[in-house]
C-alpha positions in Angstrom: 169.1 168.1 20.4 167.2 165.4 22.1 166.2 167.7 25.2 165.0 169.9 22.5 162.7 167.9 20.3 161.6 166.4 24.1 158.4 168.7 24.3 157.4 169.1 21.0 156.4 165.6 20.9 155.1 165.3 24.8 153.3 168.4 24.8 150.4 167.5 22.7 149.8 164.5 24.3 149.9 166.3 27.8 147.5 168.7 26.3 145.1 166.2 25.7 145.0 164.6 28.8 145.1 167.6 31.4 141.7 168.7 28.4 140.2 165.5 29.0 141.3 163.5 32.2 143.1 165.7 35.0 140.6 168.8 34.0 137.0 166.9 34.3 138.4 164.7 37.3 139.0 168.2 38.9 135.7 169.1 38.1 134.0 165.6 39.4 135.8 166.4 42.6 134.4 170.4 42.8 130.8 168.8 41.8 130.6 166.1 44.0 131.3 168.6 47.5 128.2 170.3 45.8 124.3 169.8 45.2 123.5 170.8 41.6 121.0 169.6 39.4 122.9 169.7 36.4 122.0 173.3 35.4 121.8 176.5 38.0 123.8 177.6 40.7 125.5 175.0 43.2 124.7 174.8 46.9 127.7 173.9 48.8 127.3 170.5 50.7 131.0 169.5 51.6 131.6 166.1 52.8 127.9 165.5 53.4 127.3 163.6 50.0 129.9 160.8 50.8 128.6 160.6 54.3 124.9 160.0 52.5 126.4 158.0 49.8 127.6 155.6 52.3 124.6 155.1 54.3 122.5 154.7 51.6 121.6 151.0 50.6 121.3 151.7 47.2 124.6 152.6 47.2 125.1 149.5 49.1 123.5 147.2 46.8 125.1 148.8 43.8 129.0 148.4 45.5 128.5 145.3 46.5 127.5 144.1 43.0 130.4 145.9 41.8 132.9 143.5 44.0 130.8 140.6 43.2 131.4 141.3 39.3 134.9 141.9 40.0 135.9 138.9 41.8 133.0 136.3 41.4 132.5 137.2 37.6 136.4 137.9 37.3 137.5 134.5 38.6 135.0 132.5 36.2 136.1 135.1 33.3 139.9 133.6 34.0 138.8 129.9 35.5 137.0 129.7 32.0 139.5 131.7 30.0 142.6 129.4 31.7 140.2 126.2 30.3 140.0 127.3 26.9 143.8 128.3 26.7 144.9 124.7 27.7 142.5 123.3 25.0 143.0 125.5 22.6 146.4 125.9 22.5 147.0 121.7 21.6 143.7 121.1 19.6 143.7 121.4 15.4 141.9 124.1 14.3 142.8 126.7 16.9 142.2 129.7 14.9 139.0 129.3 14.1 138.1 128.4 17.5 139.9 131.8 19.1 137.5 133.6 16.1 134.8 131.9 17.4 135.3 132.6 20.9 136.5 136.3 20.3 133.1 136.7 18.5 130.7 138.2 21.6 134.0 140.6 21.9 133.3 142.4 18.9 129.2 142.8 19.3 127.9 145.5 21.5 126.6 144.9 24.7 123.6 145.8 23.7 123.0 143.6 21.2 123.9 140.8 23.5 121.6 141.8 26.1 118.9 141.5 23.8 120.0 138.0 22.5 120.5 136.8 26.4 117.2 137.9 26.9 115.3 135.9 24.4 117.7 132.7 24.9 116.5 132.9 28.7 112.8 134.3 28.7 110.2 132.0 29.8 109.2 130.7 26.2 112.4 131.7 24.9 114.8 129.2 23.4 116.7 127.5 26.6 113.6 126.5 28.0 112.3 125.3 25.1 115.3 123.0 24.5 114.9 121.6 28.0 111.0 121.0 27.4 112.1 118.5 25.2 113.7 116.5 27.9 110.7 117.0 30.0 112.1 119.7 32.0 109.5 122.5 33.3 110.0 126.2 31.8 112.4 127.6 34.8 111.7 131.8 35.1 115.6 133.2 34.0 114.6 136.2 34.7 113.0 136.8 37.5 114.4 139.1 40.3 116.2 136.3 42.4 117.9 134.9 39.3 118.4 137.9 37.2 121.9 139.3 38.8 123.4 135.8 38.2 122.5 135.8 34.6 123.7 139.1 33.9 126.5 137.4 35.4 126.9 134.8 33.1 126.2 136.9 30.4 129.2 139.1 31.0 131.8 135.7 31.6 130.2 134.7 28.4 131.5 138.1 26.6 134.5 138.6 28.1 135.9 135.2 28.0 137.1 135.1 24.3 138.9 138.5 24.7 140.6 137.3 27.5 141.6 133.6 26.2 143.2 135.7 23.2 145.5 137.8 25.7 146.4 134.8 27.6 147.3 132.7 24.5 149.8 135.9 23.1 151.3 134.9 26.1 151.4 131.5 26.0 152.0 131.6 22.1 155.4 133.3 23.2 156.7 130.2 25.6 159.2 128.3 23.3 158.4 124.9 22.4 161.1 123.4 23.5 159.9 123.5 27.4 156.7 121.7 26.6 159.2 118.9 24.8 161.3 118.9 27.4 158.4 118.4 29.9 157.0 115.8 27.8 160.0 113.8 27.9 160.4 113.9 31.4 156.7 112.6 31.1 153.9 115.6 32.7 150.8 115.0 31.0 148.9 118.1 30.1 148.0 119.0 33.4 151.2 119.2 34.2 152.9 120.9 31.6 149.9 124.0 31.6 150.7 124.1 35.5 154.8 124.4 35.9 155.4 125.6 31.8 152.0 127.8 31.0 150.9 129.3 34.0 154.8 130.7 35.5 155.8 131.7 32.1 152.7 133.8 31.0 152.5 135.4 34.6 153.1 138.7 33.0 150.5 138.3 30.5 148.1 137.2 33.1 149.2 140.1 35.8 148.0 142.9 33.3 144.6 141.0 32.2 144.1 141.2 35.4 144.8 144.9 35.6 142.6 145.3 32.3 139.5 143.4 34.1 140.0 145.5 37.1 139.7 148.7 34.8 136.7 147.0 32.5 134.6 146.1 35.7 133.8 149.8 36.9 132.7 150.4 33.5 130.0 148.0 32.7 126.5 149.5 31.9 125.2 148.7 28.8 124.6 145.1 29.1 123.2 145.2 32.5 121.2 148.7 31.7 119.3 146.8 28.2 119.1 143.3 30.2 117.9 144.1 33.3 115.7 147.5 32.0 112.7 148.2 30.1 111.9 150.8 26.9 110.3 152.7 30.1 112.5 151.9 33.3 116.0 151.6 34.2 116.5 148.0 35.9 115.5 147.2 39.2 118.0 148.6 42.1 118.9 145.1 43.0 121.1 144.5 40.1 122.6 148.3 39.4 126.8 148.6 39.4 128.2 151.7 40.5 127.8 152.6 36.9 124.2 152.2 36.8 123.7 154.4 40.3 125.9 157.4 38.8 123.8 157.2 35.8 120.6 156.4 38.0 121.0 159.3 40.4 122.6 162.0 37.6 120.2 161.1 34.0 118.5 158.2 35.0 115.4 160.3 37.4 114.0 163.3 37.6 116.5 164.3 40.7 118.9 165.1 38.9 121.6 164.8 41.4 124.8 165.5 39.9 126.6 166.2 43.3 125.6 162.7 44.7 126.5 161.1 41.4 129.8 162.5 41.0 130.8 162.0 44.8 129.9 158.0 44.0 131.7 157.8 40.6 135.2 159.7 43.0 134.8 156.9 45.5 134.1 153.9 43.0 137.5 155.7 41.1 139.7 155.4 44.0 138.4 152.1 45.5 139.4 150.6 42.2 142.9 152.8 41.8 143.4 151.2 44.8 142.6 147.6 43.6 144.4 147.9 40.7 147.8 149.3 42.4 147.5 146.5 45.3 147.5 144.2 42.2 150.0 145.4 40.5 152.1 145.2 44.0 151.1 141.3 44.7 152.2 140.3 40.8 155.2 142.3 40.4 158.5 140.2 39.7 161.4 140.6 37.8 160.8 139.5 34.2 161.4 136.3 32.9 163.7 136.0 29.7 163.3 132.9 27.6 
């Protein structure tokens, strides 16, 4: 009976994802050994788009600000998420502090490109609270400083949804251990290092998985912060995102080969990161 009712509930779902995941990733990799322009026949190419896609320093510039939001953005996304679990999860009034810090979660990224923008422009509100204290109007957003605020920008969005998974974790960790541990006399410190941190390790482990995932995909924030009504941002900040979009929508080139051979290479560089990751957390599971 079981064996019997087995496809009739798995086959839909298969459906669905060999229509919309193993069928256009089949495609991506048919399009990317091509040159196309979207529309029209294909000229075949081979492997001569990834050998291009390599050399070019645009593509350079836009993976290495892909590692650099994945691990220098990443790390103050957990640095700052780990901070706000150990305050949070002792302080009075803890739910409306996680509603609070959930907040930028639930706005678009759009919308908070726009308000980081105003905050940081040269008249905009930061500087204007620092003229106060005598402090000259520093330029935000100019082209040396602009990848590091889109950088805080995106720590300052993603931190609340991240706090939240970390504190299901924590929330889960009986309250017995933290007596125990304050009986045998750890002070906070102490108590988030050898009770929090090794018993939410699972929690943790598949935040970081989720990061890993949500890094690839970041556009909008960096595409209506860095970019204009008329222009796409300047090359210097673009993601690997932003250069599939750049190099398929975002010109007149229309190079759909070139983009799809970058968005194949981004997807297994990643893959890869995430199943190294998976590897260096894996443990048995704790029981408590």
């Amino acid at each position: 009976m079981r064996r019997r009712m087995f496809w009739p509930f798995v086959a839909p779902a298969t459906a669905l994802f060999v229509v919309f995941f193993v069928g256009p990733t089949i495609g991506v990799i048919w399009i990317s050994l091509n040159e196309w322009a979207g529309a029209g026949p294909m000229s075949w190419r081979g492997l001569k788009n990834y050998v291009t896609l390599v050399q070019d320093p645009t593509f350079q510039t836009a993976f290495s600000n892909s590692m650099k939001i994945l691990v220098l953005v990443g790390g103050c996304v957990f640095l700052a998420s780990f901070a706000l679990t150990a305050a949070l999860r002792e302080m009075k009034g803890k739910r409306l502090a996680r509603s609070i810090i959930f907040f930028p979660v639930l706005v678009s990224g759009i919308v908070i490109a726009l308000v980081w923008g105003i905050l940081f422009q040269h008249g905009g509100t930061v500087n204007s609270v620092l003229g106060n204290f005598g402090v000259e109007p520093i330029s935000w957003l100019n082209s040396s400083n602009m990848f590091t605020m889109i950088g805080l920008g995106m720590v300052w969005i993603n931190v609340g949804l991240y706090t939240t998974i970390i504190l299901a974790g924590v929330d889960r960790i009986p309250i017995y251990l933290y007596e125990e541990a304050s009986l045998a006399g750890a002070n906070a410190w102490q108590r988030f290092r050898y009770v929090t941190l090794p018993l939410s390790r699972d929690v943790v482990s598949v935040a970081a998985v989720l990061w890993t995932i949500e890094s690839i995909k970041i556009f909008e924030f960096i595409f209506a912060f860095g970019g204009t009504t008329n222009d796409m941002p300047p090359t210097s900040v673009w993601n690997s995102a932003l250069f599939v979009y750049g190099e398929s929508f975002g010109s007149s080139a229309y190079r759909f080969g070139y983009a799809s051979a970058s968005a194949l290479l981004m997807l297994l560089v990643f893959t890869a990161f995430v199943v190294l990751l998976r590897r260096l957390t894996h443990r048995e599971p704790l029981e408590f």
